[in-house]
Every structure is written in structure tokens, then in C-alpha cells.
C-alpha positions as CSV (number, residue, x, y, z in Angstrom):
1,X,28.3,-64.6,-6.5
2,X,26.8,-60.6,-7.3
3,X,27.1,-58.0,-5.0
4,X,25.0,-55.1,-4.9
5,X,27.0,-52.4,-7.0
6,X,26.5,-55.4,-10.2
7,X,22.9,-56.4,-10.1
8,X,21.1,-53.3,-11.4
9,X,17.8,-53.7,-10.1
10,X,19.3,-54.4,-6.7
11,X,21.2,-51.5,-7.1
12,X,18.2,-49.5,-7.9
13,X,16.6,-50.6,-4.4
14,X,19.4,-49.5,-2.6
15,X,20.1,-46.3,-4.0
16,X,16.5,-45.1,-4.8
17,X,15.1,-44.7,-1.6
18,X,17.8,-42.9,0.0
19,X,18.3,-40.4,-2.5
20,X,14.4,-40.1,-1.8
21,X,14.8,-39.4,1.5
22,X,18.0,-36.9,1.4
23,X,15.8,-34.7,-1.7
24,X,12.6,-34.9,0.3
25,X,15.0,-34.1,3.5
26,X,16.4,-31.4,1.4
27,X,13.2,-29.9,0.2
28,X,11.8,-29.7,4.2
29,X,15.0,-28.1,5.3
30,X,14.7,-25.3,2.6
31,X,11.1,-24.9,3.2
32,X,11.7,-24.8,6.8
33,X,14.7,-21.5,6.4
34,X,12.0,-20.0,3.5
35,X,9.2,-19.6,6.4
36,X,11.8,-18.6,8.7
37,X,13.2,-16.0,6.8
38,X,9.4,-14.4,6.1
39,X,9.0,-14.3,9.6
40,X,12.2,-12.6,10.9
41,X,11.9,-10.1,8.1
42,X,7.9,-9.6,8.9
43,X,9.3,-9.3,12.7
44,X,12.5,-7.3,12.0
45,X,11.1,-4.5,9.2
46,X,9.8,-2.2,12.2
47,X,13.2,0.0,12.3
48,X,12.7,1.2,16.7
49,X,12.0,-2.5,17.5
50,X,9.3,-1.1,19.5
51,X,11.1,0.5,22.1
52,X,10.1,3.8,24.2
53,X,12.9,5.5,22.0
54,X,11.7,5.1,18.5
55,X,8.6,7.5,19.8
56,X,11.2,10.3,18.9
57,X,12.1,8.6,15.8
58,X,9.8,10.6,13.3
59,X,8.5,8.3,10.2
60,X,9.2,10.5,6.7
61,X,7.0,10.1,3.6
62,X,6.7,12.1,0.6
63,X,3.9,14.4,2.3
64,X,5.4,15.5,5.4
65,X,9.1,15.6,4.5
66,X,8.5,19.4,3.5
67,X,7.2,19.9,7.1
68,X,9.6,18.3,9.2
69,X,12.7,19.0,7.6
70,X,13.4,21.5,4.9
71,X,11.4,24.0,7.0
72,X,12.5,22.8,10.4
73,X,14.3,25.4,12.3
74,X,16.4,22.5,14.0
75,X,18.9,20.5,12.3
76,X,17.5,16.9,11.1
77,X,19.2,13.7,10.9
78,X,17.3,11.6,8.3
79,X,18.5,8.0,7.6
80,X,17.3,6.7,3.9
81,X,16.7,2.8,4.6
82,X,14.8,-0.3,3.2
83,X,13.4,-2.6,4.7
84,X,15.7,-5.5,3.0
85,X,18.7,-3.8,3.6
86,X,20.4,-5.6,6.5
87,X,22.7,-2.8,6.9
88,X,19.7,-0.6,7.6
89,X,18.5,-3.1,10.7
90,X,21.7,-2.8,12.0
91,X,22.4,0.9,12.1
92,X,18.4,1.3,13.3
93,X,18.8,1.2,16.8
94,X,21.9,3.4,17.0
95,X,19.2,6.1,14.7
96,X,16.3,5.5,17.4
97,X,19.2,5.8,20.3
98,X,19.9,9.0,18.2
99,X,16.5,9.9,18.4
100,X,15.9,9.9,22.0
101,X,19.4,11.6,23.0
102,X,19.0,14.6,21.2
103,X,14.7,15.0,21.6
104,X,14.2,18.9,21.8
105,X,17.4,19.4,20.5
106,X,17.1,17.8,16.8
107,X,15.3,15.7,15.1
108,X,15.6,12.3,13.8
109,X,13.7,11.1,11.3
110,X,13.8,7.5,9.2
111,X,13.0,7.5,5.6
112,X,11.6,4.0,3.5
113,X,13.3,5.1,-0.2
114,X,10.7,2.1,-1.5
115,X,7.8,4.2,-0.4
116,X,9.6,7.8,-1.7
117,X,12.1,7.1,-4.4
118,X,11.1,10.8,-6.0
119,X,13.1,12.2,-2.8
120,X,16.1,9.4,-2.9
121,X,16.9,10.3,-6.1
122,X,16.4,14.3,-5.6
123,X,19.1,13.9,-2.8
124,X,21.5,11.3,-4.8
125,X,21.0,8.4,-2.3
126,X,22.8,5.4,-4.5
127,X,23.8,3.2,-1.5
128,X,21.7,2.5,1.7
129,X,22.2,3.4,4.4
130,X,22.7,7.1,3.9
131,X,22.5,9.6,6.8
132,X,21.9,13.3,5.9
133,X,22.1,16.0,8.1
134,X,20.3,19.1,7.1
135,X,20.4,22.5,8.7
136,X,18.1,25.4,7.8
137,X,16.7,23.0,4.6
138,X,19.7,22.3,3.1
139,X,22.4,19.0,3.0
140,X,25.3,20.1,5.6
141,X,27.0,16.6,5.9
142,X,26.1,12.9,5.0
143,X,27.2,9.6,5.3
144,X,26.6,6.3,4.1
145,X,26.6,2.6,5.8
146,X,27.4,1.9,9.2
147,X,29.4,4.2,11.2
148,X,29.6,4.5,15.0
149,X,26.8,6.6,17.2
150,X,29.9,8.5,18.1
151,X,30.7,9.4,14.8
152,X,26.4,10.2,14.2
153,X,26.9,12.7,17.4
154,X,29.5,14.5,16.6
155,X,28.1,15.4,13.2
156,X,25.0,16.3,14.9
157,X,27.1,18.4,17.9
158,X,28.3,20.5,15.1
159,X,25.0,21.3,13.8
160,X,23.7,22.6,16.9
161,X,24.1,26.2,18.6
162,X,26.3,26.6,20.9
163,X,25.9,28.2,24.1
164,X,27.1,31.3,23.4
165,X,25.0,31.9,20.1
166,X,21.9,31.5,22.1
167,X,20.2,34.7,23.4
168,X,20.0,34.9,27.2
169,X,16.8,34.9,28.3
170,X,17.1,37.8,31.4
């Protein structure tokens, strides 16, 4: 009398076929996360998310960022982000909530450091994401990875004139 674990090529049947079926199984399942992971990134890399608030979200590049913030006369908020930086996703909607609660006030701006490393390394960004807040062109305050929009408003409260530095208008 043999059972199956002795006769080889009865072993061979056994065994084969469902180690088969849990690789091929194996090779679906990963397939199946690979496609969903290109199209949550594809669908998640748009920092507003497409809300009304991320019109006042202004998009930095290498060719504007002279314009818009060293020779802004309001203080700036830039956030230095990828788009593979999880962090960055996270803290994006807080930056476009940002963005719409202080419009005429300040700016916020997003900027991609893949598309303008020449300005992430003339500002010493080594960790993403990092928040600077300029006033009159120059670094006043920064931080880096995900802090509260509390925190982000009170920075940016400090930055702004008060009501009693502003002229009267009679």
C-alpha cells in the first residue's frame, strides 16, 4: 500500500498544479495592485483635487517664481512637493484650503522640486514637504512635513500687517 507523499510521480500530480495555480494567482493579484497603483497616482498627482479652492492655489516653475514671489509685495506661502511624496498629497488640501482663506491677503503657491530642482537646492529643501514663508523676497519662517492648518495660519497671521500699520484711507 503507497500513499501519495511516497509515489513520486503521484506526488508530482498533486503538488504541481496547485503551486501552478497559487504563482499564476499570485502573479494576477500583483498585476492587479501594479495597475491600481498607476491609476491612483495618475488620479491623485493634481495637488487641489480639482476643487473651486485650488483656483487660488498658484502653480510655481522656474519662470515665474521671480514674479510671484521674491517681488511680491504680499507675503507667500510656497509648499515644495512631488508628486510621489505621500506626505505632499496629504498636506495638499490643507495648502489649497490655505489658498482660498487668505486670497487678497497672501498668496499661496505649490512648487513640483522634480520640475525646478535649481530652486530646491538654492533654498536647502532636503525633505518634502517643506513650507516657506517669504516676506518682501526673503525666507521669514519654514517648516517641513505635516503640520496642522492652524499651525500654517498662524505663521502666515504673523506675516501680515496689522491693522494699525495700514494707512487709513480718509
Amino acid at each position: 500500500m503507497s500513499s501519495w507523499k511516497t509515489g513520486l510521480t503521484r506526488y508530482r500530480f498533486i503538488v504541481k498544479p496547485d503551486f501552478l495555480i497559487a504563482r499564476n494567482f499570485l502573479r494576477v493579484t500583483i498585476f492587479a495592485f501594479a495597475i491600481l497603483a498607476v491609476v491612483g497616482c495618475n488620479n491623485s498627482s493634481n495637488q487641489s483635487g480639482g476643487s473651486a479652492s485650488g483656483a487660488n492655489l498658484i502653480t510655481l516653475t522656474e519662470a515665474n517664481f521671480q514674479a510671484e514671489v521674491v517681488a511680491s509685495t504680499q507675503p507667500v506661502l510656497v509648499d515644495f512637493w512631488a508628486t510621489w511624496c505621500g506626505p505632499c498629497k496629504r498636506i495638499a488640501p490643507v495648502v489649497a484650503e490655505l489658498a482660498a482663506d487668505y486670497k487678497g491677503r497672501a498668496k499661496v503657491a505649490k512648487l513640483d522640486v522634480d520640475t525646478a530642482p535649481a530652486l530646491a537646492q538654492k533654498y536647502g529643501i532636503q525633505s518634502i514637504p517643506a513650507l516657506l514663508f517669504f516676506k518682501d523676497g526673503k525666507v521669514v519662517d519654514q517648516t517641513v512635513g505635516i503640520v496642522s492648518k492652524r499651525e500654517l495660519q498662524g505663521k502666515l497671521d504673523k506675516l501680515l500687517p496689522t491693522a494699525s500699520s495700514t494707512p487709513v484711507a480718509r
